[in-house]
C-alpha positions in Angstrom: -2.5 7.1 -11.0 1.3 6.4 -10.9 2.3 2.5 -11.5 4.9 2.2 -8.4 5.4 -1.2 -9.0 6.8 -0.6 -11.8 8.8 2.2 -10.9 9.9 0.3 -8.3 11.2 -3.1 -11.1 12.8 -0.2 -13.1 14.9 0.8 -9.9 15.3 -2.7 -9.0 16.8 -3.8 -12.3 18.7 -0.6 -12.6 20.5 -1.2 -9.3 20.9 -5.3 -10.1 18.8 -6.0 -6.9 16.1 -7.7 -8.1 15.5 -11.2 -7.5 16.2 -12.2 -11.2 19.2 -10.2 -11.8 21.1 -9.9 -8.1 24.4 -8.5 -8.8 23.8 -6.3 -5.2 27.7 -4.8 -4.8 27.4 -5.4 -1.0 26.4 -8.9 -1.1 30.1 -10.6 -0.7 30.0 -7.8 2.5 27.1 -9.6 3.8 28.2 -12.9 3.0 31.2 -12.1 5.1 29.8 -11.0 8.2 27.0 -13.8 8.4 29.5 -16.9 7.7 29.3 -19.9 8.4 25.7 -19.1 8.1 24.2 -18.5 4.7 21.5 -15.6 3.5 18.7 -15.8 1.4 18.9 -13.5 -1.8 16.1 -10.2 -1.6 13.1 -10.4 -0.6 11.6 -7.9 -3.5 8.8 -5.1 -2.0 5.2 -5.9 -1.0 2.9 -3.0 -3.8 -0.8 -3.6 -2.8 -2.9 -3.9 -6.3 -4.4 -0.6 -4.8 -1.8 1.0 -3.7 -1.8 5.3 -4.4 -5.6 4.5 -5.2 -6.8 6.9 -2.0 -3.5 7.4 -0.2 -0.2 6.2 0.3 1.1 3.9 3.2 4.9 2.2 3.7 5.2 -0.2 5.9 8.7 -1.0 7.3 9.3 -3.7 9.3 12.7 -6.0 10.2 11.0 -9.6 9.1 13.1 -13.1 9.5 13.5 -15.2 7.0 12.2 -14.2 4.2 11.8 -16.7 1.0 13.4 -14.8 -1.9 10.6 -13.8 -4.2 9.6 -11.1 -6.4 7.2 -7.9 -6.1 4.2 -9.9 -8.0 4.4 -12.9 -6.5 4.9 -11.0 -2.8 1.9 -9.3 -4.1 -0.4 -12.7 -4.4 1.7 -14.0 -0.8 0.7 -10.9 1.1 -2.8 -9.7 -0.6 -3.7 -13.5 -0.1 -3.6 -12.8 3.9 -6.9 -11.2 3.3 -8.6 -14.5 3.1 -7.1 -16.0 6.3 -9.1 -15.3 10.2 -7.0 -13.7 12.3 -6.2 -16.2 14.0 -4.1 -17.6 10.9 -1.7 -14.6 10.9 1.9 -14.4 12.3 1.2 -11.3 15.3 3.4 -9.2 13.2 0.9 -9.6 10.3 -1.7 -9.3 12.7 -0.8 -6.2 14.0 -0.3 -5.1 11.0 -3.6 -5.3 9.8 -5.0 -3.8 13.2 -3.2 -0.6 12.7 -4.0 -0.3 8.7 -7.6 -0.9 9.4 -7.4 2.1 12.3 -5.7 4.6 9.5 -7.1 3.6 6.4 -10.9 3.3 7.7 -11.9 6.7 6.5 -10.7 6.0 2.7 -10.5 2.2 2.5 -13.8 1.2 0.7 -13.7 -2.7 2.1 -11.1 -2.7 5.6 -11.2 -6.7 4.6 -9.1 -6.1 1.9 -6.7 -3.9 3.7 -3.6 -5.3 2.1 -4.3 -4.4 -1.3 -3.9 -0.9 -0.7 -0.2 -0.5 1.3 2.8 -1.7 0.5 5.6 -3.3 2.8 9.4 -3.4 2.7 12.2 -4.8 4.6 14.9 -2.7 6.4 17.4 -5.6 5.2 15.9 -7.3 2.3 18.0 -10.5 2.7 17.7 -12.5 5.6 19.5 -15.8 7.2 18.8 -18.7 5.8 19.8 -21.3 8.9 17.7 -19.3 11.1 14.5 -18.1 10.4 14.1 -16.3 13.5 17.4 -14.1 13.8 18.1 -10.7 13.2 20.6 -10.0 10.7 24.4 -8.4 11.3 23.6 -4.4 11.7 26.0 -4.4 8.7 23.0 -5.8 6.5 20.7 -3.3 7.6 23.4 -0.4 6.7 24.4 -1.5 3.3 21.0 -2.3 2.8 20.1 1.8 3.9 20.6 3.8 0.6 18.2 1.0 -1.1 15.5 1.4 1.7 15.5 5.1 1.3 15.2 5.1 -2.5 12.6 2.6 -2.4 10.8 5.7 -0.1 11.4 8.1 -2.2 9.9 6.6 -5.4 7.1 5.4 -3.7 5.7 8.5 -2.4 4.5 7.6 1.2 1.9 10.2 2.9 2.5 8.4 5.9 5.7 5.9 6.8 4.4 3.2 9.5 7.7 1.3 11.4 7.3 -1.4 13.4 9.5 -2.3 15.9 12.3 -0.3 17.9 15.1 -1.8 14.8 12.9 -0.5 12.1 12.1 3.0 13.8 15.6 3.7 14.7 16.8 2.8 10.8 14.9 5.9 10.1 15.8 7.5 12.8 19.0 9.4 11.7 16.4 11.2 8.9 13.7 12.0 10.3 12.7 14.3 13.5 10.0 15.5 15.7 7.5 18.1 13.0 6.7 21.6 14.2 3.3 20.9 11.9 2.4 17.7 14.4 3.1 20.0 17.4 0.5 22.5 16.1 -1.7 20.2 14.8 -1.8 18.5 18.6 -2.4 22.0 19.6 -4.7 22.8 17.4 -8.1 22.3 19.1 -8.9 25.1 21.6 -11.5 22.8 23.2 -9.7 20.3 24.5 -9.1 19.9 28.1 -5.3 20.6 29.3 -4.5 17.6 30.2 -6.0 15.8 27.2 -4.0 17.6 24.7 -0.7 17.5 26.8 -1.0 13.6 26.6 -1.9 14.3 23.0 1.7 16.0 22.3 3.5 13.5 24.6 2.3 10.6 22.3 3.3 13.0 19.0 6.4 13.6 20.2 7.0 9.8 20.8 5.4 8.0 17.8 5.0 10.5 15.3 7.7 12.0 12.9 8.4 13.6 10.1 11.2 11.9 7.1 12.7 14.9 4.8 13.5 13.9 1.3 16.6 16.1 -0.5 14.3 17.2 -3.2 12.4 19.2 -0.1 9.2 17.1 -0.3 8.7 14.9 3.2 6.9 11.9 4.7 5.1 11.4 8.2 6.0 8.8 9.6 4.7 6.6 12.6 6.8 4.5 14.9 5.0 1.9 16.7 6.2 -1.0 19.0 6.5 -4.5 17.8 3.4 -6.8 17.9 5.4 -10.0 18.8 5.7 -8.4 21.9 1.8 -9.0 22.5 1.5 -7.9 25.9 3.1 -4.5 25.2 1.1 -4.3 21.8 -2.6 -4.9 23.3 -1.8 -2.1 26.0 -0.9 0.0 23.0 -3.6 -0.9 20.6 -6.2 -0.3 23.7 -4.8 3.0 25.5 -2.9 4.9 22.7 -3.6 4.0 18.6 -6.7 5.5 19.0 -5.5 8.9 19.4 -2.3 8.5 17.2 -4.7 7.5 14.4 -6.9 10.6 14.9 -3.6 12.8 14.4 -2.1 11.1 11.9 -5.0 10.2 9.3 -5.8 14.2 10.2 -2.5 15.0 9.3 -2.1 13.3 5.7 -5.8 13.7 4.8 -7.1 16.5 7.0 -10.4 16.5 4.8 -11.5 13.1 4.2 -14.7 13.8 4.4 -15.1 16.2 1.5 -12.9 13.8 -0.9 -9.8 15.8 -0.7 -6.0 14.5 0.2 -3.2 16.4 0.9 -0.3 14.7 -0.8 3.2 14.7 0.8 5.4 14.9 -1.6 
């Protein structure tokens, strides 16, 4: 199995972004359009000790305030979340960990320890300082662009979960509705007509597919903001269910018998 956490520190230092050597070339830009506030300095990828063990997951999310920190000691912050109730957990954490355990129940040997085996990044991986709760200038999240979908790339995702509107529409300019998740929503003659049209309405409006230049691709899953709890429990009750059936069919159609399709 590949190490991506350190694939991901070679990239880091070889770009100067990484919280012990941040020479980013935007960050004067960034400076600039947050003054008089100030930003904290990178915020280095979440890489789950298990990560790539059965399959691979990205989560994007826009977070706030983010302390900087490194991938290994993001690692310990975010793998320690396991230990918490879920009552301890910020709803964006929480909803998190609701939608991992619906994918990754087929493959996950222990759903407890969900947060070993995904990894998380940031659509801007510096944040304000001042204001822990703001979202950053949208020129943060577009110098911070090329970097998100490198980080992608090396990492190998079979399946690309955004939360939040911000974070789905900063992928949105690469990725599009997949022909395959058409067909695969058409796929079973012996579902009722109504069943499967609700089927492709919900494909068509969470699930995607992210093309990489080299030709390989990621699936990727856009799903609406947990902080927004009322909105999220009418999700998580009425419509994850059948998302999760489509995509965990769609980036390991034969769990059962052991076997993973990898994309890329």
């Amino acid at each position: 199995m590949k190490d991506y956490a350190k694939i991901v520190k070679e990239y880091y230092t070889l770009k100067d972004i990484g919280v012990k050597n941040f020479r980013c070339p935007y960050l004067c830009d960034c400076e600039q359009s947050v003054y008089p506030q100030r930003i904290y300095r990178q915020a280095e990828t979440h890489i789950g000790s298990n990560y790539g063990e059965k399959v691979r997951v990205v989560v994007v999310i826009n977070g706030h305030g983010q302390n900087p920190h490194d991938l290994d000691n993001h690692r310990k912050e975010v793998e320690y979340l396991d230990t918490l109730p879920d009552i301890e957990l910020t709803p964006q954490m929480l909803g998190i960990k609701q939608v991992l355990r619906e994918l990754l129940d087929f493959v996950v040997p222990d759903t407890r320890q969900i947060h070993s085996y995904y990894a998380l990044t940031n659509i801007a991986n510096c944040s304000l300082e001042e204001n822990t709760q703001s979202i950053v200038p949208v020129k943060m999240y577009r110098n911070c662009f090329k970097y998100l979908v490198d980080e992608l790339f090396l990492l190998e995702p079979h399946l690309i979960v955004t939360i939040g509107s911000i974070s789905s529409s900063a992928l949105g300019k690469l990725s599009e509705v997949s022909r395959e998740v058409i067909d695969f929503a058409l796929g079973n003659d012996d579902m009722a007509k109504d069943t499967y049209e609700t089927l492709i309405q919900h494909t068509k409006k969470y699930l995607r597919t992210l093309n990489y230049k080299n030709g390989t691709f990621s699936y990727v899953l856009n799903l609406p903001n947990p902080e927004c709890q009322g909105a999220w429990r009418s999700f998580m009750a009425y419509e994850m269910q059948r998302l999760s059936y489509t995509a965990t069919n769609l980036i390991y159609p034969s769990t059962y018998s052991g076997l993973i399709v990898s994309h890329p």
